[in-house]
C-alpha positions in Angstrom: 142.6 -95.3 -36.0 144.1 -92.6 -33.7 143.5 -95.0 -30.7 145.1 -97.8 -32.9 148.0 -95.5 -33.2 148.5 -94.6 -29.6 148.2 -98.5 -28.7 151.0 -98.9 -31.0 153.1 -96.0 -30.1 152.7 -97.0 -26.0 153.5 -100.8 -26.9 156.8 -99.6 -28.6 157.9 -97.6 -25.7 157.2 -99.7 -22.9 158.7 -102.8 -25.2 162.2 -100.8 -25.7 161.8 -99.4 -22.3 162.4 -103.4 -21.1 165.2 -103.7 -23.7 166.7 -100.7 -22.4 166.6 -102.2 -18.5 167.8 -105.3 -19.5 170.9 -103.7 -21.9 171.9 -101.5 -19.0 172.3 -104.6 -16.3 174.1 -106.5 -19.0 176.1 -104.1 -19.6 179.3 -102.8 -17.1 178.3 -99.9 -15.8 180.7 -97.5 -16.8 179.9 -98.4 -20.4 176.1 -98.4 -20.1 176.8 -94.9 -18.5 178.8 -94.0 -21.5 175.9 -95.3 -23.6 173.0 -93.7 -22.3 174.8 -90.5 -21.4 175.3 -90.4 -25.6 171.3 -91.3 -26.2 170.8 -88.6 -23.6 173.3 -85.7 -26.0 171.5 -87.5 -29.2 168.3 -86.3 -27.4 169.2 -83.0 -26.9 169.1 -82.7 -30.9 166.4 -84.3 -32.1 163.9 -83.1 -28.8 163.4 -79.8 -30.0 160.3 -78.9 -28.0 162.3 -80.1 -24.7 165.5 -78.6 -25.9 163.6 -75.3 -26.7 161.9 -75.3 -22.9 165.0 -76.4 -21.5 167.2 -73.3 -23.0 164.5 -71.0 -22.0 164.4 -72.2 -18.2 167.8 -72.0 -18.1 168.1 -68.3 -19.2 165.5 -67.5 -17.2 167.2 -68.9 -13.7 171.2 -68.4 -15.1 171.0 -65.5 -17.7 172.4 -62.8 -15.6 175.5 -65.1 -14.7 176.1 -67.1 -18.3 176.7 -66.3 -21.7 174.0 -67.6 -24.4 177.1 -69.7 -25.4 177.5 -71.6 -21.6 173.4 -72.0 -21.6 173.5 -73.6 -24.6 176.3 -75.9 -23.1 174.9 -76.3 -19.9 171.5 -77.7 -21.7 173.1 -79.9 -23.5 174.7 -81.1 -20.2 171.5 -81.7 -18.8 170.1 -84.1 -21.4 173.2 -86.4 -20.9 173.1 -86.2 -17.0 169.7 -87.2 -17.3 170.8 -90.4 -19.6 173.6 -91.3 -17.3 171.4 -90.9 -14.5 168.8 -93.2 -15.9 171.2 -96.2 -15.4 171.1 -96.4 -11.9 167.2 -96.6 -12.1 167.3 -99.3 -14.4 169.8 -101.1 -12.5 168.1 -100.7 -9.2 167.3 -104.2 -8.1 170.7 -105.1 -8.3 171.4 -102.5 -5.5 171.5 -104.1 -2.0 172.2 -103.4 1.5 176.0 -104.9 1.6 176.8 -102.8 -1.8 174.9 -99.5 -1.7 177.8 -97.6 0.3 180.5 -98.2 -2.6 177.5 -96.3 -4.7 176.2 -93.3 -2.5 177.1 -91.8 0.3 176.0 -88.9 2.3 176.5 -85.9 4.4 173.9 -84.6 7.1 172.3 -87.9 6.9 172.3 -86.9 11.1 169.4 -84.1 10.4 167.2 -87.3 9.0 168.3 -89.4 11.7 167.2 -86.8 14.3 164.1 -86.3 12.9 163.1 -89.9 12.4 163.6 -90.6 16.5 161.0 -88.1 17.2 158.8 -90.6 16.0 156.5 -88.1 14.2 157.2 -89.1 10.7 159.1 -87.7 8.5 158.1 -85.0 5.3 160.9 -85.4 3.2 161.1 -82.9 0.5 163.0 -83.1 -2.7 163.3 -82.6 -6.5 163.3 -84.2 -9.6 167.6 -83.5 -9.1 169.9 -86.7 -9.9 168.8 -90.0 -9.9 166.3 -89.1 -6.7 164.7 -93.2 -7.6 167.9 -94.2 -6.1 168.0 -91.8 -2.8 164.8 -93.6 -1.5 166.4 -96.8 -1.7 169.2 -95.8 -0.4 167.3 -94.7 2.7 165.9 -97.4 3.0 168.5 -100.0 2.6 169.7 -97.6 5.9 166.9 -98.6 7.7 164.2 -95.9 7.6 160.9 -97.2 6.8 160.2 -94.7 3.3 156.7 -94.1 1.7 156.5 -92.4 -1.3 154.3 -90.8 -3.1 153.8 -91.1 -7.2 151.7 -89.9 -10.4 150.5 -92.7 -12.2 151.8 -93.1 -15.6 150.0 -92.8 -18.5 151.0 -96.6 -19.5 149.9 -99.6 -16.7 152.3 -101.5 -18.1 155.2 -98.9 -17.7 153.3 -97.8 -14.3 153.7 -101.3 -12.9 157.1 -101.6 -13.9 158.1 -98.9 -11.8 156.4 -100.0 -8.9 157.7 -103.1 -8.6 161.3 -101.6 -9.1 160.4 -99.2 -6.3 159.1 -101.7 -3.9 162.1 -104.1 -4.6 164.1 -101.5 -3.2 162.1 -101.6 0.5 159.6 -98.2 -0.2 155.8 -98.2 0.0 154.5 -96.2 -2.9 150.8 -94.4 -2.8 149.2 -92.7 -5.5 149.0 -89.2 -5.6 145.2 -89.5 -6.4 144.7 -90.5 -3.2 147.9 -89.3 -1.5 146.7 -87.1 1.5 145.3 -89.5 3.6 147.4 -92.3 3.0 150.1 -90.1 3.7 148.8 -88.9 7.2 148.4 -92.4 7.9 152.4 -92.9 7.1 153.6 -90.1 9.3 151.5 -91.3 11.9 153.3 -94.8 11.3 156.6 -92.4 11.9 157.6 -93.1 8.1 159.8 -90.8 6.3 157.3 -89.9 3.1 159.1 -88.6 0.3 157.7 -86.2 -1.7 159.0 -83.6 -5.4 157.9 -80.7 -4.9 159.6 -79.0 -7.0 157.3 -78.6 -10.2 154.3 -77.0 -11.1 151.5 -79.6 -11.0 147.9 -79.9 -10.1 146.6 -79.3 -6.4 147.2 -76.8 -3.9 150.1 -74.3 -4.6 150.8 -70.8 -4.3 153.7 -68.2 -6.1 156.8 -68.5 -4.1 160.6 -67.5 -5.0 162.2 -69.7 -7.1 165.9 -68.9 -9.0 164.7 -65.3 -8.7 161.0 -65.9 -10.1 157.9 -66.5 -8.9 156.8 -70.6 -9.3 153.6 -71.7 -8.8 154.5 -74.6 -6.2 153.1 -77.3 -4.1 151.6 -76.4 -0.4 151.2 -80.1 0.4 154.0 -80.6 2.4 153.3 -77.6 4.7 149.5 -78.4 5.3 150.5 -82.3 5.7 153.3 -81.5 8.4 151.0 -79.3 10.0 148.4 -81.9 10.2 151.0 -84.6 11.6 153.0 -82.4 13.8 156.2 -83.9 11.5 159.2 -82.2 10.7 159.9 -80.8 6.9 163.6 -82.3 6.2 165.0 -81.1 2.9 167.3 -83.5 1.0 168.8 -84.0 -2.6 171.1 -86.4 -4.1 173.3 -85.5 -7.3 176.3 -87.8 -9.1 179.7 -87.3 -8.4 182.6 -86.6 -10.8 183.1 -91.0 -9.6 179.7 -91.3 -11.0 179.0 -92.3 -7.3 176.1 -90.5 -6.0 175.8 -88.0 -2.9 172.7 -87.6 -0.6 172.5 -84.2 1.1 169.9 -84.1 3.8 169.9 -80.5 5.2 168.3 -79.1 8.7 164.6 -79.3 8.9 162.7 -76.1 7.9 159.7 -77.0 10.1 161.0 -78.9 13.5 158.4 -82.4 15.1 155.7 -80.6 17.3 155.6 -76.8 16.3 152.6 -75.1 16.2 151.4 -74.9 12.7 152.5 -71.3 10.8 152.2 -69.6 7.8 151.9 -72.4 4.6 153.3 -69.7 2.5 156.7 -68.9 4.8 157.1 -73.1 5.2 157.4 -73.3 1.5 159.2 -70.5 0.8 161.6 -72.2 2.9 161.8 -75.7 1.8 161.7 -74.1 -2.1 165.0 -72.1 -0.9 166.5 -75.2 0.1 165.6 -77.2 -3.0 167.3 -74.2 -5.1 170.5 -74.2 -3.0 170.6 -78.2 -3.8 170.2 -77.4 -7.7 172.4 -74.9 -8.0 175.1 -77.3 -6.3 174.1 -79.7 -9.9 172.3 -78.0 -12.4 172.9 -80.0 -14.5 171.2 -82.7 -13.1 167.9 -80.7 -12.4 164.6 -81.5 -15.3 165.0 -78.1 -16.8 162.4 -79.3 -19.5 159.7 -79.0 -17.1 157.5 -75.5 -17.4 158.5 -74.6 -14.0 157.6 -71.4 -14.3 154.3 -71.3 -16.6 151.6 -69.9 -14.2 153.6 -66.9 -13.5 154.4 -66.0 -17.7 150.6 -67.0 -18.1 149.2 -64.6 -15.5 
């Protein structure tokens, strides 16, 4: 029966997830971001366990700047950003290379462009900040050649619904089961490879600053460029006030050929550059992931 139930509960969610994608194309935008920006507050109240992680998070990385008053406003904030951000995924296919610019722009874009020519590869390193499904298209569309690396979801159906969505916007996509070699192959290629690291997940990680606090967090990009001999280019996108978006690609924090160095001062220094992009939107960042479990559990 429990296994009946689960069938059930999956088939709903990747059923309304398809009514969903097709309401938000049929839609005008600014309406289905109106819409899904309310489903996103209405989440906020009934998501208590995600509400309750989400408040904590946020205390623990703004409570010395914010009253409990603006935390509890800036939380709420975060649940409709990530509604209204969730349009432009669904919308995705519909975004081409003669209309992306009049939907994202970006600034430092050069950094990216400079390291790509060194024909290394590419470790791009971002975070779960603003609709990040939409910066690798956009990259894309602008003529890099983008691999990417995913978790599988725990649906097929919903799994392979996303991929084809990402590969209808020009990326290759590997598994993260499997995602070290493939992704040495990629850099090798010189592919930009696109990877979050900016939440606490299985594999190799260490304790490195992170809005103050120590956050277990992923060494993969480090070891990887080491491997390669690729650069480590930050970058972030976040929405606009227009409800256009905004890629910002900073300098890279590891430069094509350097001698390997110490994993644990490269990903200091990519998290520091993740946090200066979040800070810039916060309320665009997953606050409801348990960023910062391994260090309350140790």
């Amino acid at each position: 029966m429990p296994s009946l139930i689960k069938r059930l509960r999956n088939a709903a969610v990747y059923h309304a997830t398809r009514a969903f994608i097709g309401l938000m194309n049929v839609l005008p935008r600014r309406m289905a971001l109106s819409v899904s920006g309310w489903v996103g507050g209405l989440s906020y109240l009934v998501a208590r366990d995600s509400r309750r992680l989400a408040l904590v998070n946020l205390t623990l990385a703004f409570g010395d700047e914010r009253s409990p008053g603006q935390i509890r406003q800036l939380g709420r904030s975060v649940f409709r950003e990530l509604g209204r951000n969730v349009v432009d995924v669904a919308r995705l296919p519909g975004v081409t290379a003669e209309n992306v610019d009049g939907l994202v722009r970006a600034e430092g874009l050069s950094h990216l462009e400079s390291a790509y020519g060194e024909g290394r590869g590419v470790v791009a390193v971002s975070a779960h900040l603003g609709n990040f499904e939409l910066m690798g298209t956009f990259l894309a569309l602008k003529g890099f050649t983008v691999t990417v690396v995913a978790a599988p979801l725990y649906d097929p159906r919903l799994d392979a619904l996303l991929l084809k969505n990402r590969e209808r916007g020009g990326l290759h996509v590997v598994s993260r089961d499997r995602a070290a070699p493939a992704v040495l192959r990629a850099l090798r290629k010189g592919h930009v490879v696109g990877l979050l690291v900016d939440q606490d997940t299985r594999g190799a990680g260490i304790e490195v600053p992170f809005f103050g606090r120590p956050a277990r967090t992923p060494t993969g990009p480090a070891i990887l460029a080491d491997r390669a001999g690729a650069p480590i280019v930050p970058m972030a996108i976040h929405r606009l006030a227009d409800d256009t978006h905004l890629v910002t690609v900073r300098p890279p924090v590891r430069s094509a050929g350097k001698a390997p160095e110490d994993v644990e001062t490269t990903t200091s220094a990519y998290t520091a550059e993740l946090e200066r992009l979040i800070r810039r939107a916060p309320a665009q960042w997953v606050w409801m992931h348990d960023r910062w479990k391994a260090s309350r559990q140790a």
